[in-house]
C-alpha positions as CSV (number, residue, x, y, z in Angstrom):
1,X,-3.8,15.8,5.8
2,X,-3.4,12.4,7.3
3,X,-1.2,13.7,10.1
4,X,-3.4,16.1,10.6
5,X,-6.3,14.3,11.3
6,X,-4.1,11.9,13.6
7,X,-3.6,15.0,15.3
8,X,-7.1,15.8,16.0
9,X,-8.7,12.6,16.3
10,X,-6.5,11.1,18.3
11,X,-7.0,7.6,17.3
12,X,-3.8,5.7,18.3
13,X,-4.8,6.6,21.7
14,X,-7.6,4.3,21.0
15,X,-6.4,2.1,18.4
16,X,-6.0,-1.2,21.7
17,X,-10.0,-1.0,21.9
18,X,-10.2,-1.5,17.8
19,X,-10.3,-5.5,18.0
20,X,-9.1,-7.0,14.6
21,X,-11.2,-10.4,13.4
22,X,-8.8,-11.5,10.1
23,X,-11.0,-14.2,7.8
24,X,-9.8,-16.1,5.3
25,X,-9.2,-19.9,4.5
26,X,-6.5,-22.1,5.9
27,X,-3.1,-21.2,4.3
28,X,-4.1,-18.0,3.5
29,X,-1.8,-15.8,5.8
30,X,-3.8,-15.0,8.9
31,X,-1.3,-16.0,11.1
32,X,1.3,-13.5,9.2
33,X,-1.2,-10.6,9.2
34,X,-1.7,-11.2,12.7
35,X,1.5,-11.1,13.8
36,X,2.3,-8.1,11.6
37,X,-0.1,-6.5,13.2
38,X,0.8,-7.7,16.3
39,X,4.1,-6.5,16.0
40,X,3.7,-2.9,15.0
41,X,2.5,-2.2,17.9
42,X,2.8,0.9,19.3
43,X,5.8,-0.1,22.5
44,X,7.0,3.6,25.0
45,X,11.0,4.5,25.4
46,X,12.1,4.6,28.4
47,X,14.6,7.7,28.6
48,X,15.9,6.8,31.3
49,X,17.3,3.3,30.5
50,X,17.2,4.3,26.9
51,X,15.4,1.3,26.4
52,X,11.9,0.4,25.3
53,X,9.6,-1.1,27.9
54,X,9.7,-4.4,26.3
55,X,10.5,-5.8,22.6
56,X,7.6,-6.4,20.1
57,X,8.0,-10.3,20.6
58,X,7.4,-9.7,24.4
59,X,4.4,-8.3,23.6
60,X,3.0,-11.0,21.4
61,X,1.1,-13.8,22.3
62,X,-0.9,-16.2,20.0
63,X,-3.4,-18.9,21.0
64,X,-4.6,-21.5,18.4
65,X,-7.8,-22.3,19.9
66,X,-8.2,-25.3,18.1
67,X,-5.1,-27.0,19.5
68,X,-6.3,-26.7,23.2
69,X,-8.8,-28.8,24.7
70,X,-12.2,-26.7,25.6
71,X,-11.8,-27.9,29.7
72,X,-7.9,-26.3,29.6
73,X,-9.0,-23.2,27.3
74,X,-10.6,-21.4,29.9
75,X,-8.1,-21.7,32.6
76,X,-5.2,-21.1,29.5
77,X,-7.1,-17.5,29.2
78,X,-8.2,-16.5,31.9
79,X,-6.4,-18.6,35.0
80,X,-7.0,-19.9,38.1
81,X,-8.0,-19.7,41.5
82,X,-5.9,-21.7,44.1
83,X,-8.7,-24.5,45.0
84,X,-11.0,-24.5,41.6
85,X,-10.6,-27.5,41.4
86,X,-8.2,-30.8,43.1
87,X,-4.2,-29.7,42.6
88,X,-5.3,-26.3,41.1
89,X,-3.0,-23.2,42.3
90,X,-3.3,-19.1,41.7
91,X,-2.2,-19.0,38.1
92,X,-2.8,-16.2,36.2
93,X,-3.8,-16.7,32.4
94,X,-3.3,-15.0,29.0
95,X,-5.1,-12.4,29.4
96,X,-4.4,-11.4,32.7
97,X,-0.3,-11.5,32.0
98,X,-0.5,-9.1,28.5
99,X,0.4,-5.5,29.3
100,X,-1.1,-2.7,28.3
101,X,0.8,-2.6,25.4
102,X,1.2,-6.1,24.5
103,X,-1.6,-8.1,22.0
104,X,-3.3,-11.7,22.4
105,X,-3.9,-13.2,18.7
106,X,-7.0,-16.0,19.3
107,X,-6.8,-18.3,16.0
108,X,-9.5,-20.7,15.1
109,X,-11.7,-19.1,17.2
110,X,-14.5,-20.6,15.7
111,X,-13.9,-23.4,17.9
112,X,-14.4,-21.3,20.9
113,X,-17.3,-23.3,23.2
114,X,-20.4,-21.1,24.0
115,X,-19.4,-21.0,27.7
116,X,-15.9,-19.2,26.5
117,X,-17.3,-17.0,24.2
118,X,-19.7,-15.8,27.1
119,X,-16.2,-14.8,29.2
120,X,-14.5,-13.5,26.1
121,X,-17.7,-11.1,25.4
122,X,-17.4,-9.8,29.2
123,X,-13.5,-8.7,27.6
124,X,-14.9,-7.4,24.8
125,X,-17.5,-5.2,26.7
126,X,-15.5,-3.7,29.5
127,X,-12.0,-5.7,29.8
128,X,-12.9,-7.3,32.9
129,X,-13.0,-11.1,33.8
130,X,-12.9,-13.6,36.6
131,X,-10.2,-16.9,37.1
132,X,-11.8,-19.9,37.0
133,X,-12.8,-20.6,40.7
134,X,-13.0,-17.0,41.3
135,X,-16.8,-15.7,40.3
136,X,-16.7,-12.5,42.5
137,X,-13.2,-11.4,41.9
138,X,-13.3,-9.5,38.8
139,X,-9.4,-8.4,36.9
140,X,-8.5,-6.7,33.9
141,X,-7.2,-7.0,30.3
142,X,-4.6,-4.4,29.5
143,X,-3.6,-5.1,25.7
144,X,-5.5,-5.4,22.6
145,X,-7.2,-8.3,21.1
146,X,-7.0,-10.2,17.4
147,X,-9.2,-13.1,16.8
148,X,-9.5,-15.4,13.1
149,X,-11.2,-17.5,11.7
150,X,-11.0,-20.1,8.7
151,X,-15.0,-20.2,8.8
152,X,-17.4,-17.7,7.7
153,X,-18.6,-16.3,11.1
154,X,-21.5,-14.5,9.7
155,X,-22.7,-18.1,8.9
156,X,-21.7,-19.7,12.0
157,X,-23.7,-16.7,13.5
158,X,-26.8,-17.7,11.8
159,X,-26.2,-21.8,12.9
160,X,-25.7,-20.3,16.2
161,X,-22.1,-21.6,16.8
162,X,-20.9,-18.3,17.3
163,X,-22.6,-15.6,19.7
164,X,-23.8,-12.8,17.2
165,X,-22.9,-10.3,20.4
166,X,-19.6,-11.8,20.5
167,X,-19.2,-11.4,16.5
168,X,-20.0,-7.5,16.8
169,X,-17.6,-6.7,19.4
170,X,-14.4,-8.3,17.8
171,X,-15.2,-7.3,14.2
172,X,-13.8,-3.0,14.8
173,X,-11.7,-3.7,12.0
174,X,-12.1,-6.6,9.7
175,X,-9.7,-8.3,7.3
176,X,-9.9,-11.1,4.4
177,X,-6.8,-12.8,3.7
178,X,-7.6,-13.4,-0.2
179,X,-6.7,-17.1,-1.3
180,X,-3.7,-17.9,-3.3
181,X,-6.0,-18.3,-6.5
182,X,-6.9,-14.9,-6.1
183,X,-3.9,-13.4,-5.7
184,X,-2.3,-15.3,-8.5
185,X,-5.1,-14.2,-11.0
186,X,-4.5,-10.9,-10.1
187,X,-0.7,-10.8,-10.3
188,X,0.9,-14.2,-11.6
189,X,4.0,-12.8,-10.7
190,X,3.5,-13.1,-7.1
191,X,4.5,-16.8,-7.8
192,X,7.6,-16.1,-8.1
193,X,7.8,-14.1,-5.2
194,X,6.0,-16.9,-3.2
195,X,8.8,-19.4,-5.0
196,X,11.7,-17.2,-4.1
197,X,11.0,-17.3,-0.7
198,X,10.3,-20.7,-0.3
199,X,13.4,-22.0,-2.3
200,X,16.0,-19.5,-0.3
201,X,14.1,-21.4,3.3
202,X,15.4,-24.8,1.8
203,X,18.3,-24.4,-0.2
204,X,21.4,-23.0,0.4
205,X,24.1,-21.9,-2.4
206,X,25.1,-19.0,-4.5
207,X,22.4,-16.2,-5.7
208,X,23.0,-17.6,-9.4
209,X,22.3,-21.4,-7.6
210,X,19.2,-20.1,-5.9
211,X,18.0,-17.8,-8.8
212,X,18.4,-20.9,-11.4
213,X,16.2,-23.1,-9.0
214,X,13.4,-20.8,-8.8
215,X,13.1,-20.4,-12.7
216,X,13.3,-24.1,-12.4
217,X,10.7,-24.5,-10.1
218,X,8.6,-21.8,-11.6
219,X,8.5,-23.9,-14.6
220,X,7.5,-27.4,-13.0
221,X,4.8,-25.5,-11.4
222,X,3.3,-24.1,-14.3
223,X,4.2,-27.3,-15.9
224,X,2.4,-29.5,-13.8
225,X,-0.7,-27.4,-12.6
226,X,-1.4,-24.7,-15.0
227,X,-2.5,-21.2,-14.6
228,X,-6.0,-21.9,-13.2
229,X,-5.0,-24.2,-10.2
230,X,-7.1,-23.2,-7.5
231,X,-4.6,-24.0,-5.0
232,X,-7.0,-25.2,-2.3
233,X,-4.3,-25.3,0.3
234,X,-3.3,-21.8,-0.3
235,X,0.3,-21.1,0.4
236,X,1.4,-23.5,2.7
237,X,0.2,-26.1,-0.3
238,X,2.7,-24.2,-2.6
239,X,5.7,-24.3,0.1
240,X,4.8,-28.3,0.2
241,X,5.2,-28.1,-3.2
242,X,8.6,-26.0,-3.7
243,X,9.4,-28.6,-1.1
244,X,8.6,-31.5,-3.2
245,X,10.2,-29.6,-6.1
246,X,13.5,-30.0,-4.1
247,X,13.4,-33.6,-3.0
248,X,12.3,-34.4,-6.5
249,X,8.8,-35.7,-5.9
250,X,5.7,-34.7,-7.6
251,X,4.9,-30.9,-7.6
252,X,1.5,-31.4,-6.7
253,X,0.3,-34.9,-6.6
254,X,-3.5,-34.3,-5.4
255,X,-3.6,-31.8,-8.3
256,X,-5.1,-34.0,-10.8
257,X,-7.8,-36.1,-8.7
258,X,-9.0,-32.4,-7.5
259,X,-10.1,-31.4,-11.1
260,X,-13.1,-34.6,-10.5
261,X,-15.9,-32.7,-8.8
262,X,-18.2,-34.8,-6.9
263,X,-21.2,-34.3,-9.5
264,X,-19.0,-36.4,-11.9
265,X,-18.2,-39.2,-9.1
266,X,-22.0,-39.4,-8.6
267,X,-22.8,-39.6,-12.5
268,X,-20.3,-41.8,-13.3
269,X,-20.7,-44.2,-9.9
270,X,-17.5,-44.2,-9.0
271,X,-17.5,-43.6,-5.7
272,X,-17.9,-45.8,-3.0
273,X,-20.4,-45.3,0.5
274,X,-17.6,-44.5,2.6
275,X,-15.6,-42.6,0.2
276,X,-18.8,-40.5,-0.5
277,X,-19.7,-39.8,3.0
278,X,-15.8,-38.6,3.5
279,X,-16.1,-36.3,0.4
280,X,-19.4,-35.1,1.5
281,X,-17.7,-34.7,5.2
282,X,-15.0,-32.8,3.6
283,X,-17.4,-30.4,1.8
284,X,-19.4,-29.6,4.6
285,X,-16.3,-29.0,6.8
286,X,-15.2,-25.9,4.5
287,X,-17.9,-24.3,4.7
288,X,-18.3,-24.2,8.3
289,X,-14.9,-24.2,9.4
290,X,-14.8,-26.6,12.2
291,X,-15.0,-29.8,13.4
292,X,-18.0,-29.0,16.2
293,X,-20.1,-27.2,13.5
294,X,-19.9,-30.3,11.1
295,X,-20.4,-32.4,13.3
296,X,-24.2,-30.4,14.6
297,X,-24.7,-30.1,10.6
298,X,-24.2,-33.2,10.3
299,X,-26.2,-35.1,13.0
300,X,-23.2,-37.0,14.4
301,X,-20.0,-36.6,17.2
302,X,-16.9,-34.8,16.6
303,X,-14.8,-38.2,16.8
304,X,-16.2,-39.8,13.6
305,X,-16.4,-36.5,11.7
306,X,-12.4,-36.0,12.9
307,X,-11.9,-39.5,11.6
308,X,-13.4,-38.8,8.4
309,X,-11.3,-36.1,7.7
310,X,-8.3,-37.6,8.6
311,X,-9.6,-40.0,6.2
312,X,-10.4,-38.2,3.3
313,X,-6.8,-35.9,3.6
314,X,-4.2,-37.8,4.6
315,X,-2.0,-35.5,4.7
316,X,-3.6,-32.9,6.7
317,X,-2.3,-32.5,10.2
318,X,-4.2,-34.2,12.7
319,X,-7.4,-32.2,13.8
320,X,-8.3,-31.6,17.4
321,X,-11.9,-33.3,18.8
């Protein structure tokens, strides 16, 4: 019946104006199920070089919003126009490089200025844009489009971070990566597939070796967090942790301050000004999902919230202004 109604319907022929937003928090997998996605995509043989027009890595190209200043972003996506501005030459962007069968993957799109979101909505609507420089001059994106975001973009809607037209036209087919917690709860033995694959990407020996160091590990895990762990990094906390597990430092070494909940801190006193405005700052952060909407929530400039959160997690990778 399925085949059938692919028959009729038709819908691979359409499936590049279905754009995929993928939620979840950070280290939950969006990048993977992007790029799954991204690389099942449909690529044509040609017969007569019995080749395919290009390999699914070709095709792929992801943009982590967050890493890109918001004066580069637009040019990065959508190019330039020789003269925009001193030194600037044609230079076509993202967008206008991707083939029809190729896919752009936007990450952290809730950092997305206003202003960009205005040009990415003109993609959304009829595929068209303009370089930077070039108002009247209108090209076209080919390929299909997959956007995610660590924030609730329903919410960031509502605060107005987010254009609510923008949110409708990139949410075709929707995805939550569920957290580690979640997926643990509902199969514990995912651990040890989690485990497994983190051990055999930083040890090397025999299967018998390898095997024997993931019972191990398993173990000191359980050992040292317990069942009910929320795992508030998600996976890429449990790979640092199989990582620490080899080099023989603590499995988890935040796990036991994260069991005090900030209720207790303010009962008990125990915090100080600073270290309560970082908490707070932290808090606040996870809910919206991004520097720029704490820092509006917040009443203050994205440097000091950055700073406090650099603060607060010191081992979290540096976060961009």
């Amino acid at each position: 019946r399925y085949s059938e109604y692919i028959e009729h319907t038709g819908i691979f022929d359409h499936l590049r104006d279905m754009f995929v937003l993928i939620g979840g928090p950070v280290g939950s997998g969006k990048n993977t199920i992007a790029r799954a996605i991204g690389l099942s995509t449909y690529i044509p043989f040609n017969p007569e070089s019995a080749s395919f027009l290009m390999t699914p890595q070709q095709g792929f190209t992801a943009v982590n919003v967050a890493t890109i200043p918001e004066t580069l972003l637009e040019t990065h996506l959508f190019g330039t126009a020789r003269g925009a501005f001193p030194g600037a030459a044609d230079s076509p962007g993202v967008l206008e490089g991707t083939s029809r069968w190729g896919v752009v993957y936007l990450d952290d799109i809730q950092e997305m200025s206003r202003q960009t979101q205005a040009k990415l909505l003109q993609v959304c609507d009829d595929r068209s844009f303009s370089r930077v420089g070039e108002p009247h001059v209108l090209r076209r994106f080919e390929g299909r489009l997959i956007v995610s975001s660590r924030a609730n973009l329903h919410d960031m809607v509502t605060s107005g971070a987010i254009r609510e037209d923008l949110y409708y036209r990139i949410s075709s087919i929707c995805i939550e990566a569920p957290t580690l917690y979640e997926r643990l709860q509902s199969d514990s033995a995912e651990l040890r597939q989690f485990v497994s694959h983190a051990i055999r990407r930083t040890l090397t020996g025999s299967e018998i070796y390898l095997d024997n160091e993931i019972d191990k590990c398993c173990d000191a895990i359980e050992q040292a967090v317990g069942p009910n762990y929320r795992w508030p990094g998600n996976v890429r906390e449990l790979v640092m942790a199989v990582r620490r597990y080899a080099t023989g430092f603590d499995i988890v070494p935040h796990a036991a301050a994260s069991t005090t909940s900030l209720a207790d801190a303010l009962r008990d006193s125990t915090m100080t000004g600073s270290e309560l405005l970082e908490e707070y700052t932290q808090i606040v952060h996870e809910k919206t999902g991004s520097v720029a909407a704490t820092a509006r929530h917040l009443g203050s400039d994205r440097r000091t919230i950055k700073d406090r959160l650099e603060l607060g997690n010191s081992d979290t990778e540096r976060l961009p202004i």
